[in-house]
GUTI-810687 format. One record per residue: x negated, y negated, z of N, C-alpha, C in turn; residue in three letters. Coordinates in steps of 0.1 Angstrom, whole numbers, plus 2048, in hexadecimal, padded with zeros to 3 digits. Atoms other than C-alpha are relative to their C-alpha. Example, Ala and Ser with C-alpha at 12.3 -4.5 7.8 and 13.67 -1.06 7.14 Angstrom:
BEGIN
  n.u  n.v  n.w  ca.u  ca.v  ca.w  c.u  c.v  c.w  resn
  7F7  80C  800   785   82D   84E  7F7  7F4  800   ALA
  809  80B  800   777   80B   847  808  7F5  808   SER
//
This chain:
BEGIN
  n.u  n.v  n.w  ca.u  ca.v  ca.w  c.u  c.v  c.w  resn
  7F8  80C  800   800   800   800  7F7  7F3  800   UNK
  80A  80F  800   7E3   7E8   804  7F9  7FB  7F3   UNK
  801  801  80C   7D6   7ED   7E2  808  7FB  7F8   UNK
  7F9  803  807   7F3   7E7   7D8  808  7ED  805   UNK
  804  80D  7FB   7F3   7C4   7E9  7F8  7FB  7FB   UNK
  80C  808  803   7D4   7BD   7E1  801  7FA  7EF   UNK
  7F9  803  80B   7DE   7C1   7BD  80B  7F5  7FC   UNK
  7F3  80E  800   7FC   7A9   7C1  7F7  7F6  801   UNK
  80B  80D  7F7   7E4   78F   7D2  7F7  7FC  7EF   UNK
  804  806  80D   7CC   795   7B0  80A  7FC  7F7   UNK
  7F9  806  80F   7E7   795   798  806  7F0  803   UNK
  7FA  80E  7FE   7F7   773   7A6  7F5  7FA  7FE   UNK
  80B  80C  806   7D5   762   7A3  7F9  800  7F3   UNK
  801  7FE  80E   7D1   771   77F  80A  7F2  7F7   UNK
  7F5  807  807   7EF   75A   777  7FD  7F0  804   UNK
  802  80F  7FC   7E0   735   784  7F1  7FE  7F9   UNK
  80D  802  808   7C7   726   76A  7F6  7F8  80B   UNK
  80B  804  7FA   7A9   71D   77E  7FB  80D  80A   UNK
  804  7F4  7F6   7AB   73D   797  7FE  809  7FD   UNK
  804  7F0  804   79A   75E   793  803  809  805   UNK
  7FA  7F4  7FD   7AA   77B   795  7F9  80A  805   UNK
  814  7F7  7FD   77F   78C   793  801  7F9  816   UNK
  805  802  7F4   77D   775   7B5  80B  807  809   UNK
  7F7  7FC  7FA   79F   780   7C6  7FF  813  807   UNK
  804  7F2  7FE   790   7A2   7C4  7F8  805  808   UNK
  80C  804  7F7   774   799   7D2  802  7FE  814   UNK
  7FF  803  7F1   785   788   7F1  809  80A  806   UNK
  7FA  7F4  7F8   79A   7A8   7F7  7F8  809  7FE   UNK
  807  7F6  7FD   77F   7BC   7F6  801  80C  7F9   UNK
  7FD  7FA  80C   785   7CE   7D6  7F7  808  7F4   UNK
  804  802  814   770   7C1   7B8  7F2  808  7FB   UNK
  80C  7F6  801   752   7D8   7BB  807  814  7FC   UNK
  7FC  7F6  802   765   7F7   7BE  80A  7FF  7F3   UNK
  7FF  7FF  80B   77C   7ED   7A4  7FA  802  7F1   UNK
  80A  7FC  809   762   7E8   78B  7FB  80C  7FD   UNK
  803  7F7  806   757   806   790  808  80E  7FD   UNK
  7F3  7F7  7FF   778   819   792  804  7FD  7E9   UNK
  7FF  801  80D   780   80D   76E  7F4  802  7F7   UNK
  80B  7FE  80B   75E   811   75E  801  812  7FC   UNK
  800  7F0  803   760   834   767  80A  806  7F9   UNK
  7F3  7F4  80B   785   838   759  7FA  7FC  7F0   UNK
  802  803  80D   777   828   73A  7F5  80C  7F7   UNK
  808  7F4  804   75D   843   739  807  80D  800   UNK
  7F9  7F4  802   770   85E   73C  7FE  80A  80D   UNK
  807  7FC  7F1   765   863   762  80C  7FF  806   UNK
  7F4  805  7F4   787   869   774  7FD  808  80B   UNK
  7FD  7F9  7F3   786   86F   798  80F  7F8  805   UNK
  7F3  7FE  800   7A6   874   7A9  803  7F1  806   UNK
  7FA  80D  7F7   7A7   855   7C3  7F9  7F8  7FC   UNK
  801  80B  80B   796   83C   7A8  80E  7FF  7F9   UNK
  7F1  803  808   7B7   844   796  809  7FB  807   UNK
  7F6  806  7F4   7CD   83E   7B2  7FB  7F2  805   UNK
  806  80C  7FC   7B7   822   7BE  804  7F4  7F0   UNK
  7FC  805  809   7BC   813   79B  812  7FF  7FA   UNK
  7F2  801  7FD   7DF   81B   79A  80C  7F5  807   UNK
  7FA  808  7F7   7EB   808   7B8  7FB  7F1  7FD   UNK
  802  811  801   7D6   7E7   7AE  80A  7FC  7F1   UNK
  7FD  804  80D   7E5   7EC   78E  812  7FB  801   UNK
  7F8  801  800   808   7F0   79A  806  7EE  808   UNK
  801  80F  7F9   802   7CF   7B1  801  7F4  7F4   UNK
  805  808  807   7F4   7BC   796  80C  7FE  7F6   UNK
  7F3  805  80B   813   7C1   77B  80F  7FD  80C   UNK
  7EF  806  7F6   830   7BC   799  7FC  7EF  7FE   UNK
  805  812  7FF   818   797   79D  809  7FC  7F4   UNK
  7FC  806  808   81C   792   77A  80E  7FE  7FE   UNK
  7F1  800  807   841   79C   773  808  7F8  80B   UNK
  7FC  806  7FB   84A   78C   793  7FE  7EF  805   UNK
  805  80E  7F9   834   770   798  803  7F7  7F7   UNK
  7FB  809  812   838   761   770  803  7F3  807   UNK
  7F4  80A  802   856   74B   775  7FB  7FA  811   UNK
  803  809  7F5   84D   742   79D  7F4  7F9  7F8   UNK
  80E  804  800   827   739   793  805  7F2  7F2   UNK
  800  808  80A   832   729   772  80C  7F0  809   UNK
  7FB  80A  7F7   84D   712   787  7F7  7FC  80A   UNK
  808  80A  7F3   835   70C   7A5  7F7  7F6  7FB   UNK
  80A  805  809   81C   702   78D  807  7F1  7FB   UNK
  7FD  80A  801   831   6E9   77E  805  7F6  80A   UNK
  7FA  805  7F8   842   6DB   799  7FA  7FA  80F   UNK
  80C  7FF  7EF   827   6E0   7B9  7F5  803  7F8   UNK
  810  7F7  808   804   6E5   7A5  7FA  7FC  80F   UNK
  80D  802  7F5   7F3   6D7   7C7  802  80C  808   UNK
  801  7F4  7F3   802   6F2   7DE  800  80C  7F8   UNK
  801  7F3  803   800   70F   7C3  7EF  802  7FE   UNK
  813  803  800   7D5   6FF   7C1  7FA  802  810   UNK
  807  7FF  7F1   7D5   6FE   7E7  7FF  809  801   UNK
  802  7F4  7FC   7DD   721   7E9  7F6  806  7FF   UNK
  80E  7FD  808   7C2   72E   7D6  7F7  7FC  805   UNK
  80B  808  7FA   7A8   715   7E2  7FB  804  810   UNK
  804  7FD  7EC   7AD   71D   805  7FB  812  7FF   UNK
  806  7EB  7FF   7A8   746   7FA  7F7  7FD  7FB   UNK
  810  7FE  802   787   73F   7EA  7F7  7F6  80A   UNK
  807  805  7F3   77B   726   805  7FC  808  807   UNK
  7FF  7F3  7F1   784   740   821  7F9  807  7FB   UNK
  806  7F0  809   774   75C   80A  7EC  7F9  800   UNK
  811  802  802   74C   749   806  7F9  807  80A   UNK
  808  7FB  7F7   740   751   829  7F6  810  7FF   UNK
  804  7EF  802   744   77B   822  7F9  800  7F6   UNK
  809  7FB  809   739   777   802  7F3  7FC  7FE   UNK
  80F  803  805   71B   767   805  7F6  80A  80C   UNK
  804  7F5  7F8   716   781   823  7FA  80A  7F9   UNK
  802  7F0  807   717   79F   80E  7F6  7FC  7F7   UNK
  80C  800  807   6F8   793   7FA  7F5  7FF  80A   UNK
  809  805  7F5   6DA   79C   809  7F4  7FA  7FF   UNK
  80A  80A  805   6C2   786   7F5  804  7FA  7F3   UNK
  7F6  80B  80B   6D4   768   7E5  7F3  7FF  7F2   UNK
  805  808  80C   6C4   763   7C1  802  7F3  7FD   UNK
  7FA  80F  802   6C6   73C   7C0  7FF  7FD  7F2   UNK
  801  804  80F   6BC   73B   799  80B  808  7FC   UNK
  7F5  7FA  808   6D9   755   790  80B  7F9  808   UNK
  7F3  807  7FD   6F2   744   7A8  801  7F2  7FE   UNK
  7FE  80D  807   6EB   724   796  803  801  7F2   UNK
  7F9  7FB  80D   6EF   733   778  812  7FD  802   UNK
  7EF  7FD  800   712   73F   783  804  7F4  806   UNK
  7F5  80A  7FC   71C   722   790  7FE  7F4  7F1   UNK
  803  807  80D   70F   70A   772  807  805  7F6   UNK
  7F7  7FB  80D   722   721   758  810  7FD  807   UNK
  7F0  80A  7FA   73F   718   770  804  7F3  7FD   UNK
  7FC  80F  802   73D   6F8   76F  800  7FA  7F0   UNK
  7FC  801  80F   73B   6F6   74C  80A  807  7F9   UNK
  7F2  7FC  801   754   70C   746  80B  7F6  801   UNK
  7F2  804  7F8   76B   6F9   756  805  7EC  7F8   UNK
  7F9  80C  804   768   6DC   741  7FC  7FF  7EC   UNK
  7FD  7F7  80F   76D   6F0   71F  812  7FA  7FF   UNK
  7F2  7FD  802   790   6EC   720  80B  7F4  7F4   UNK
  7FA  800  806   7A3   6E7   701  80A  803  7FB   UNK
  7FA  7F6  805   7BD   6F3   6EC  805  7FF  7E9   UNK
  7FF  7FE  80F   7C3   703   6CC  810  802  7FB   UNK
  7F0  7FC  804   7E4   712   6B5  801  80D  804   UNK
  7F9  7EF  801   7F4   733   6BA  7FA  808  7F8   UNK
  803  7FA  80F   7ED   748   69F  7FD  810  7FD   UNK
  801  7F2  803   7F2   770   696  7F8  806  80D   UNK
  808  7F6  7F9   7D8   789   6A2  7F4  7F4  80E   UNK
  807  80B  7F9   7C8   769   6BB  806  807  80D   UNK
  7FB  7FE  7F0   7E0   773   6D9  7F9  812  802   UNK
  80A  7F3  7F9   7CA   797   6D7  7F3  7FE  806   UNK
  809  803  7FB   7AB   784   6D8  7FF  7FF  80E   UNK
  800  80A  7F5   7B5   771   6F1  803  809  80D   UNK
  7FF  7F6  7F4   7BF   78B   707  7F0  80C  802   UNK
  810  800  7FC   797   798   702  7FC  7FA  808   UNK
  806  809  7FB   78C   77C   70B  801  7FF  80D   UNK
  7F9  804  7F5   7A2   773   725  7FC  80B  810   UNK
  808  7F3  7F5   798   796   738  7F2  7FF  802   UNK
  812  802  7FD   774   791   735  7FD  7F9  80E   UNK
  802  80B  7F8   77A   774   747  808  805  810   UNK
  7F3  7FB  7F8   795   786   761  7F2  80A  80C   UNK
  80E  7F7  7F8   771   7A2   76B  7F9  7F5  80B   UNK
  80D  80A  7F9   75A   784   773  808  7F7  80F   UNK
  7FB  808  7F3   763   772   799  7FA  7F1  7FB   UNK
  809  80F  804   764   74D   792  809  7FC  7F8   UNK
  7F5  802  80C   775   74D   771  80E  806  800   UNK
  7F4  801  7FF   797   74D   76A  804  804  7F1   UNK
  7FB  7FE  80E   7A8   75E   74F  810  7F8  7FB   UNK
  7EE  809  802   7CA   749   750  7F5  7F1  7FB   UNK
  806  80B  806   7AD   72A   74C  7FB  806  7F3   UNK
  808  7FF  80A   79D   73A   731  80F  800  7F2   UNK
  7F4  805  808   7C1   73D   71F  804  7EF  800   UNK
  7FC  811  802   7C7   717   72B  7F4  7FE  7EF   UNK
  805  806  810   7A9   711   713  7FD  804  7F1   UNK
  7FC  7FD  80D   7B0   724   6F7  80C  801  7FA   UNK
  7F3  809  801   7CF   712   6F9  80C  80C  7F9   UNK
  7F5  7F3  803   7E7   735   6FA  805  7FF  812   UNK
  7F5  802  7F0   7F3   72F   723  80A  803  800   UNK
  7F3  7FF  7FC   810   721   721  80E  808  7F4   UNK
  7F4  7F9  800   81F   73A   707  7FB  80F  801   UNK
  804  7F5  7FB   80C   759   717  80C  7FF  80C   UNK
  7FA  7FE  7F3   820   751   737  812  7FE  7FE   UNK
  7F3  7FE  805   840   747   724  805  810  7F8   UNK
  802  7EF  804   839   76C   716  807  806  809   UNK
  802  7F6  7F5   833   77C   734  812  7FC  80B   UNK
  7F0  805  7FB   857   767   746  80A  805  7F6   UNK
  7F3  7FC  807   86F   770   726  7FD  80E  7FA   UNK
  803  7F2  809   85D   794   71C  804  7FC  7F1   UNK
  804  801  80F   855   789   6FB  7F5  809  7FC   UNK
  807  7F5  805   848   7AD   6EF  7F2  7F8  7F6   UNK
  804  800  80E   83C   79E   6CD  7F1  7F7  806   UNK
  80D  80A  7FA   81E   787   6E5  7FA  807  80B   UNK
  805  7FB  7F3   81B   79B   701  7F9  810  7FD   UNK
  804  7F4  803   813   7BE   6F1  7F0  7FD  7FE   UNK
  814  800  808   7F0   7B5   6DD  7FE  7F9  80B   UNK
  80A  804  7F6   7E7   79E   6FC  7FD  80A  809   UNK
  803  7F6  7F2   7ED   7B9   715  7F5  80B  7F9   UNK
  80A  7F1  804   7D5   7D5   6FA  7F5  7F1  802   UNK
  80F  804  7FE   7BB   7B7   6FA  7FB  800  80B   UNK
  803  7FE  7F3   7BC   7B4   71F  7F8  80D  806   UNK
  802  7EF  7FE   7B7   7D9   722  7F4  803  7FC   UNK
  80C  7FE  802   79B   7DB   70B  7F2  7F7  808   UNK
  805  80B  7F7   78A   7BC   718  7FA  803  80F   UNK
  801  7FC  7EF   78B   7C9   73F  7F6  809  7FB   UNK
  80F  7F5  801   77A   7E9   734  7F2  7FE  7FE   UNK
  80B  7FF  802   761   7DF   722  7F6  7F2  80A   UNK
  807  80C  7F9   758   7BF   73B  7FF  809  80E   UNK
  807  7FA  7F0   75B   7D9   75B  7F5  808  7F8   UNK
  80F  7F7  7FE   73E   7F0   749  7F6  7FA  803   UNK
  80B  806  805   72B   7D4   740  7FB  7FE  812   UNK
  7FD  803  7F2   730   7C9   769  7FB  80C  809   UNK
  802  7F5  7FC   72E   7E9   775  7EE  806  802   UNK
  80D  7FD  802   70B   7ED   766  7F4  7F5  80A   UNK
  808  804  7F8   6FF   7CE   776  802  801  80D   UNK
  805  800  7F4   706   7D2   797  7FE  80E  805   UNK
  808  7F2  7F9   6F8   7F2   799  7F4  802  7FD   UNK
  812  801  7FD   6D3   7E5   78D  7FE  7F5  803   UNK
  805  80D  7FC   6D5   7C3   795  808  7FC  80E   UNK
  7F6  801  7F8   6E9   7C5   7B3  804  7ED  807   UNK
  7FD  80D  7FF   6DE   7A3   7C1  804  7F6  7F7   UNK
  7FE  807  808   6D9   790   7A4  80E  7FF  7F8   UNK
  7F3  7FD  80B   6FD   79B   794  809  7F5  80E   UNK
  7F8  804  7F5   70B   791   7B9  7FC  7EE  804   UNK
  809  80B  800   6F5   772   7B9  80A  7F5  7F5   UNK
  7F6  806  808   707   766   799  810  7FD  804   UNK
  7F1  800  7FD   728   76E   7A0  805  7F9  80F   UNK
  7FA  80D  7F6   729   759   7C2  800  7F3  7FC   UNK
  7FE  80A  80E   71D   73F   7A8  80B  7F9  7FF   UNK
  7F1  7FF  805   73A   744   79C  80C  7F7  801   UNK
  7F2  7FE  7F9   751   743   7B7  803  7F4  809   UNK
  804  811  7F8   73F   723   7C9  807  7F3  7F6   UNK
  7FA  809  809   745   711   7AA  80E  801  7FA   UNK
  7F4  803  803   767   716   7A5  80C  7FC  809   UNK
  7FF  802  7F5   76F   709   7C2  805  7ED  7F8   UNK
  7FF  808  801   76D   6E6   7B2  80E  7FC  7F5   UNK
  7F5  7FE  805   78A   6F1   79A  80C  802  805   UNK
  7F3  7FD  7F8   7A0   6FB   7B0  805  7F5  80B   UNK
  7FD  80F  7F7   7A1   6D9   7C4  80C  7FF  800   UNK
  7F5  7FB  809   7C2   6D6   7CA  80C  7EC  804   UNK
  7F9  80F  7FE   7C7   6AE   7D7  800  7F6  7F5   UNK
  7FF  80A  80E   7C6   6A2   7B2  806  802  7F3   UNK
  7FC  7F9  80C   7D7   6B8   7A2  813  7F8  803   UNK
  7F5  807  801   7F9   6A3   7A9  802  7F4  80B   UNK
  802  80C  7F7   801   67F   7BA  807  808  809   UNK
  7F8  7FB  7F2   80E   685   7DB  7FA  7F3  80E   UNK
  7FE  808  7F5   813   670   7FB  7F9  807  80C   UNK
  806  7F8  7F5   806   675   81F  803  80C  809   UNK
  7F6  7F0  7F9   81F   690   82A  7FE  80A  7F8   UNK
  805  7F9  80A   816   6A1   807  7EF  806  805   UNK
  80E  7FB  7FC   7EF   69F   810  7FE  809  80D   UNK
  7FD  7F7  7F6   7F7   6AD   832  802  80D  7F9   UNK
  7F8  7F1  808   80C   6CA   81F  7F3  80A  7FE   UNK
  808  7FA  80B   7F0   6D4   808  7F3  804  80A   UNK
  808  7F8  7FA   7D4   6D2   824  803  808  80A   UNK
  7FF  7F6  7F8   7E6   6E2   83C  801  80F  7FB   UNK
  800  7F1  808   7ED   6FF   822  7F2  80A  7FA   UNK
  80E  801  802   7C9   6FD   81A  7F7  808  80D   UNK
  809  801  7F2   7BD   700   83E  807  810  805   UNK
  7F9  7F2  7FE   7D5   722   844  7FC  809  7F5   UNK
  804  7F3  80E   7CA   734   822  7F3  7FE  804   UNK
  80B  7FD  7FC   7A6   72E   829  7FF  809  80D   UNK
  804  7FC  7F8   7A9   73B   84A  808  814  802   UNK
  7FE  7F0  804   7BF   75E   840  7F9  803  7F6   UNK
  80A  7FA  809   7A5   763   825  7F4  7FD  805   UNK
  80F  7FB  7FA   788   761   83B  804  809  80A   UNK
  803  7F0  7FA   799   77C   852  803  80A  7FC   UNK
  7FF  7F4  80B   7A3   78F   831  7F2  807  7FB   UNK
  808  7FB  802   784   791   827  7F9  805  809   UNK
  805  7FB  7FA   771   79A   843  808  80E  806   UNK
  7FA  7F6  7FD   78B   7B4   847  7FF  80B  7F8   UNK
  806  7F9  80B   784   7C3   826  7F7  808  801   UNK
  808  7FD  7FE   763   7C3   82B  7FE  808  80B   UNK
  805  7F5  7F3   761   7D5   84C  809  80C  7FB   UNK
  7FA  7F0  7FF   77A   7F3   842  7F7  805  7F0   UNK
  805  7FA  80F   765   7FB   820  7F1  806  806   UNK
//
């Protein structure tokens, strides 16, 4: 049942452009064993409680989607600061553990990862629609879904397919949602091998980057400018801020001690 939580938890931050679904995994104490739970189904390596283990994040992850859509797409419009607080306050709470579980910080690979962050993050355009694009984009979009940091709902903001992936995914429009969901698929696989491979010879340096990552996305997710608001508003937002930081610093540390 927790997997299957934890899954909800990722699939809801899959659906907010700026938040990583890679980091969410991370702060429930997941994204290592996932990685390598999927490399192996992709190889042809099935053990019984990787499948089940993959099962339950999986079943979490599409309830998010099919449930969360139409909330996340309304919160978004209507509250973007308290649907940015949320988030913000779970990667806040989440730095402490993860910069624990490295036991010799690489400072040139976690400037990397955070430097590709920050440039990332000010990529953001948009393009047309167009045929076989919404398969790409669901490659892409997964690549970006593996790595903690990035955001595959941002990486759709800027290949300007968002807002009718999520109008997809709210009215089940087969004819958009089918080739995104095989790119997604492919995409995951071949970004957990690649993942898979590095943290099992580079262990720091892969871990090094990807806090990078997760430091620098931190500045995306801000969430007191993402709409005007008054002084009972700013209250709102940091008080919501100040409570998600502090259940995802005793999520993760909870994680981490039962694994």
């Amino acid at each position: 049942m927790m997997n299957v939580l934890r899954g909800f938890l990722i699939g809801l931050a899959n659906l907010v452009p700026g938040v990583s679904g890679a980091t969410m995994a991370v702060i429930v104490g997941v994204y290592e064993r996932l990685i390598d739970a999927v490399a192996n189904f992709v190889k042809l390596r099935f053990k019984r409680e990787q499948i089940a283990f993959i099962v339950a994040l999986g079943i979490g992850i599409l309830a998010a989607i099919l449930v969360g859509s139409a909330g996340m797409k309304h919160l978004l419009e209507r509250s973007p600061a308290v649907a940015y607080a949320i988030f913000f306050g779970l990667v806040l709470g989440s730095i402490p553990k993860l910069r624990r579980e490295i036991s010799d910080l690489k400072l040139f690979h976690f400037a990397v990862g955070a430097s590709l962050m920050l440039i990332f993050e000010l990529l953001v355009h948009t393009v047309q629609l167009s045929g076989t694009y919404v398969l790409l984009t669901g490659i892409i979009a997964a690549c970006a879904m593996i790595l903690p940091g990035l955001s595959g709902s941002l990486v759709l903001l800027i290949l300007g397919v968002y807002d009718d992936i999520l109008d997809a995914l709210v009215n089940l429009k087969l004819a958009i949602v089918l080739p995104f969901g095989i790119g997604v698929i492919l995409g995951i696989a071949l970004m957990a091998l690649l993942m898979n491979w590095l943290v099992e010879k580079f262990p720091n340096q892969t871990r090094s980057f990807t806090f990078g990552l997760v430091v620098a996305s931190i500045i995306k997710l801000e969430p007191f400018t993402k709409q005007s608001m008054n002084l009972v508003g700013f209250a709102l937002v940091l008080l919501i801020v100040s409570v998600t930081v502090y259940l995802s610093f005793r999520l993760s540390y909870r994680s981490s001690a039962r694994r």
